[in-house]
C-alpha positions as CSV (number, residue, x, y, z in Angstrom):
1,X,109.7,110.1,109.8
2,X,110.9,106.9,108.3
3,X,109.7,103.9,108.3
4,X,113.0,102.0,108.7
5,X,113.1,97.9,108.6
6,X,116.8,97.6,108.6
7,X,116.4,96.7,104.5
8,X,119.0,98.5,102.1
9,X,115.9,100.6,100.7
10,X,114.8,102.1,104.5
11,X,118.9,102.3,105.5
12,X,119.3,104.1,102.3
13,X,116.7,106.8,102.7
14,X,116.7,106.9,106.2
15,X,120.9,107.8,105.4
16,X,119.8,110.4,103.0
17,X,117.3,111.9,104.9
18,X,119.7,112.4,107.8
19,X,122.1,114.0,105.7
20,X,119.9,116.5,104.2
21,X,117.3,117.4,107.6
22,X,119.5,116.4,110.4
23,X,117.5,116.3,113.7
24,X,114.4,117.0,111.5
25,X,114.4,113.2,110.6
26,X,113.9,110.3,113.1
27,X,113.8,106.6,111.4
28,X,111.5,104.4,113.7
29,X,111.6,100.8,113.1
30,X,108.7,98.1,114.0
31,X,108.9,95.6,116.8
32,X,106.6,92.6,115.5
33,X,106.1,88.9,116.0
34,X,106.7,89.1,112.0
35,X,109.5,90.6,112.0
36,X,113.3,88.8,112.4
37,X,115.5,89.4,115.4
38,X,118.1,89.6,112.9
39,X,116.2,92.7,111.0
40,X,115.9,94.5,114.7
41,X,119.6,93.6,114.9
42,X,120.9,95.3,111.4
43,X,118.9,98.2,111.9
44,X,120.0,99.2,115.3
45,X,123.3,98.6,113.9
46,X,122.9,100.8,110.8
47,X,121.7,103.3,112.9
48,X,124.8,103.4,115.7
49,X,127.2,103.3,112.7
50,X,125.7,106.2,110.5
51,X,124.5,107.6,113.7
52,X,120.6,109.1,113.0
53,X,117.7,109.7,114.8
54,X,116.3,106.0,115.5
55,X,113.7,104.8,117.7
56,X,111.6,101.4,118.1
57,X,107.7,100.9,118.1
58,X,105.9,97.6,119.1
59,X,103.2,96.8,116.8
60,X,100.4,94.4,117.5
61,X,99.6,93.4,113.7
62,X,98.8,89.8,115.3
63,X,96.0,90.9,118.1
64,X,93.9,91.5,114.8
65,X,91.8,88.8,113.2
66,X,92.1,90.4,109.6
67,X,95.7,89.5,110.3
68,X,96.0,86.4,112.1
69,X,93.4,84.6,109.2
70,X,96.0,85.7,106.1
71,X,94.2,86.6,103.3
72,X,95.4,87.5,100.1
73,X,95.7,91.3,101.5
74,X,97.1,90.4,105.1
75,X,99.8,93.0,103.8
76,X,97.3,95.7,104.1
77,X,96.2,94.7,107.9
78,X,100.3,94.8,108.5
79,X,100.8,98.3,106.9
80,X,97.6,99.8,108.2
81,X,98.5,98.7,112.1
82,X,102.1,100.4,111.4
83,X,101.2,103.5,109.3
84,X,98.6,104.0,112.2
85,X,101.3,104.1,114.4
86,X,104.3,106.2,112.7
87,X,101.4,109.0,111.9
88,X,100.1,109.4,115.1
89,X,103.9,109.4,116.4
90,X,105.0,112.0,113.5
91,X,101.9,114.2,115.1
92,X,103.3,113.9,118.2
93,X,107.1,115.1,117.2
94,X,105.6,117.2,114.8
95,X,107.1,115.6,111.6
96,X,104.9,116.8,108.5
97,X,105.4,113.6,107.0
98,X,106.4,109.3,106.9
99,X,107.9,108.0,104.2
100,X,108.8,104.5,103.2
101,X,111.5,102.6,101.2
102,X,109.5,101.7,98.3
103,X,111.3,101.8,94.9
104,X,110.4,101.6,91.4
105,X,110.7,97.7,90.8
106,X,108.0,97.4,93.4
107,X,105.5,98.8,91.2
108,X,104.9,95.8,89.6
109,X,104.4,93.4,92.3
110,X,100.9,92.3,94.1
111,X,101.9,94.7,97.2
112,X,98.0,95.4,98.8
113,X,100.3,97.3,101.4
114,X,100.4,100.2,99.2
115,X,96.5,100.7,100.0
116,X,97.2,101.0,103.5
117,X,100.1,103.8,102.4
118,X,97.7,105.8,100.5
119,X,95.1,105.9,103.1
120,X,97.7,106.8,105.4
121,X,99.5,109.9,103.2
122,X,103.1,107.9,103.3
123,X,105.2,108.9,100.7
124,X,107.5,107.1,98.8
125,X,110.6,109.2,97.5
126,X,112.5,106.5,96.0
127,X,109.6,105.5,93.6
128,X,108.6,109.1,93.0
129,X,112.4,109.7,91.9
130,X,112.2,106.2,89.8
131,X,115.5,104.9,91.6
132,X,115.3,101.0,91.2
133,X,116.9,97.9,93.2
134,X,120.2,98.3,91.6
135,X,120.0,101.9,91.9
136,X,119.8,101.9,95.7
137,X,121.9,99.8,96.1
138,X,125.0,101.5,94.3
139,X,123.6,104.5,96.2
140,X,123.7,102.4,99.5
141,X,126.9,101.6,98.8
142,X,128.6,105.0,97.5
143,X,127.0,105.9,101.4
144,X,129.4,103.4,102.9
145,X,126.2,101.1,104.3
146,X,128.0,97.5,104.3
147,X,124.8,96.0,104.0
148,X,124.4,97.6,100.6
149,X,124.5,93.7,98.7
150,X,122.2,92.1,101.5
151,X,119.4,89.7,99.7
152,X,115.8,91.4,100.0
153,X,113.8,90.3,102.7
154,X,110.2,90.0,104.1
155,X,108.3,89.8,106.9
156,X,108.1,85.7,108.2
157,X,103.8,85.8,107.6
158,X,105.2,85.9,104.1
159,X,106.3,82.1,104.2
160,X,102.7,81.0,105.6
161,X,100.3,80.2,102.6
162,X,97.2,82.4,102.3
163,X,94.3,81.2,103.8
164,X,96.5,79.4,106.6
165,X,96.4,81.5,110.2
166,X,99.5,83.2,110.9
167,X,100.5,82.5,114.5
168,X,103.5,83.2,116.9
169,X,104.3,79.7,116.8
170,X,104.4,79.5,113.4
171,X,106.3,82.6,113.1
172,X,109.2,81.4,115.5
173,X,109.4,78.3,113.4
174,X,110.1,79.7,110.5
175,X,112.7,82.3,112.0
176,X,114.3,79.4,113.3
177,X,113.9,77.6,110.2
178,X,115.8,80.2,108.7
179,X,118.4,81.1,110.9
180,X,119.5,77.2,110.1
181,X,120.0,78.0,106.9
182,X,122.2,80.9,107.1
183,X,124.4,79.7,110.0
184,X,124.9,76.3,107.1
185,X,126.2,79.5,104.8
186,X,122.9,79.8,102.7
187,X,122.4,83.9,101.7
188,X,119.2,83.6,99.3
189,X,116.6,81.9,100.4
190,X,113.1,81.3,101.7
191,X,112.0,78.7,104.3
192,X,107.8,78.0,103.2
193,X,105.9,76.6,106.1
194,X,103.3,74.0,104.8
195,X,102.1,73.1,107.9
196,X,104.6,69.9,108.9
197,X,106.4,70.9,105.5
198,X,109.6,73.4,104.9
199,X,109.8,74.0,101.5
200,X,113.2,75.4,100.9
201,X,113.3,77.9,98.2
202,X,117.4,78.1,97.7
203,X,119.0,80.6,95.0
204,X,119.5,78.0,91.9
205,X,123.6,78.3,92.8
206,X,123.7,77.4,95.8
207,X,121.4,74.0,95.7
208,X,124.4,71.9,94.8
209,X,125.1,72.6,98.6
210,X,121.6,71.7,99.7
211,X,121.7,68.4,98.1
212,X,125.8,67.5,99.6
213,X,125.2,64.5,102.0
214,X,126.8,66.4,104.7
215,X,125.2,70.0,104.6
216,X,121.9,67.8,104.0
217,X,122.1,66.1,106.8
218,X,122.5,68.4,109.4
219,X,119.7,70.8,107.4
220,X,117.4,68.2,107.6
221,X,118.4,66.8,111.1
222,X,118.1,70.6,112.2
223,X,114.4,71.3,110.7
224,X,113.1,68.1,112.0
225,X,114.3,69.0,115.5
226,X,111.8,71.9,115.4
227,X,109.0,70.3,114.2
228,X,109.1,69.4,110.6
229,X,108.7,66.3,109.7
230,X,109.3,66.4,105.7
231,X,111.8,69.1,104.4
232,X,111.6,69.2,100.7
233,X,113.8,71.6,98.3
234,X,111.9,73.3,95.8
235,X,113.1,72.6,92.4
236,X,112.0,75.9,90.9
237,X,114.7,77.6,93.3
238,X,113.9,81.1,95.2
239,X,111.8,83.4,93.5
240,X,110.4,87.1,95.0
241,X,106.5,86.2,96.2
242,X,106.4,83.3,95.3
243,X,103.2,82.3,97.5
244,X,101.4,84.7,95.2
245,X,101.5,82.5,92.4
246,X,98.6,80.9,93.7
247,X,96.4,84.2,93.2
248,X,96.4,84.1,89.5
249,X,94.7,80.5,90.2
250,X,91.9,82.5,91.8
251,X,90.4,86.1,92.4
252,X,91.6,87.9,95.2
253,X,89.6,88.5,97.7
């Protein structure tokens, strides 16, 4: 079983593993608060077009507390409530095992999801073969997957400062938020919700657009009509994680 987000990491394995076990594989994607539309979207999509075994689970990450209070390990909460679910549904088909898009480079990022995988027995084939980003994604497209150069993404609790509750509100904000930005023609990018602040994190190149009176109007004009009442642009530009730059101010707890 894989545990298939629509992301060029899950696409490509879940690809592969069809390839090589046929009807032995089934990807199975997440249905969550925390999760884009637009991910549901691209992976039904992949799926239809390489045409695997592909099913969809709800998951209630935000019915638990842990969750909802985002601490510096809400990842683990997340993982645990999905892993949960894809090994009691791989019992059920009687899959011996669910495996994950994890990859080399993600070794050296704060990921406390990776607890929740151990606990769980997921494996992680594309880290155990040491394929990285740029690997998979040469793979990914050598497969023919046209989503092969598609920016990495993350679930939307990920743009809510630890320590801030995550709530279905706040989530549909920021997916909002977001899906202004790339109808505008944005592709890397973060929107951070500070409350009544967006911080947009942009990719360095493309902030000349951000700041072009008319593209700035309409962002701003846009962000305000759902509920912000500052947007800012963060000079530093987009950056993986960049909420956990605050944990090396202080232990994690």
């Amino acid at each position: 079983m894989i545990a298939f987000s629509g992301g060029v990491d899950s696409a490509y394995l879940a690809i592969a593993a069809a390839e090589v076990l046929r009807d032995r594989a089934l990807a199975v994607t997440a249905d969550s608060p925390s999760y884009p539309d637009s991910h549901r979207r691209l992976a039904l999509s992949i799926a239809n077009d390489f045409g695997f075994a592909h099913e969809v689970v709800h998951t209630d990450e935000l019915e638990r507390p842990e969750y909802r209070a985002n601490p510096a390990n809400r990842c683990y909460y997340c993982k645990d409530e999905l892993y949960s679910r894809l090994t009691s549904l791989a019992a059920e088909r009687s899959l011996a095992v669910v495996i994950d898009g994890n990859n080399a480079d993600d070794r050296g990022d704060y990921r406390p999801g990776r607890q929740a995988a151990r606990e769980h027995g997921v494996r992680s084939p594309l880290d155990e073969a040491d394929l990285t980003k740029d690997e998979i994604r040469e793979l990914a497209r050598a497969a023919g997957l046209e989503s092969w150069n598609e920016p990495a993404s993350a679930c939307l609790s990920s743009r809510i400062p630890y320590g801030t509750e995550v709530s279905d509100e706040k989530l549909r904000q920021i997916e909002q938020a977001e899906t202004v930005l790339r109808e505008l023609g944005f592709r890397i990018f973060r929107v951070r919700h500070h409350d009544t602040v967006a911080r947009l994190e942009i990719a360095r190149s493309e902030m000349p657009r951000a700041l072009d009176p008319e593209i700035n109007t309409q962002l701003v004009s846009a962000l305000k009509a759902l509920g912000y009442q500052y947007v800012s642009l963060d000079l530093q530009g987009y950056r993986l994680g960049s909420l956990n730059e605050a944990l090396r101010l202080r232990p994690v707890s």
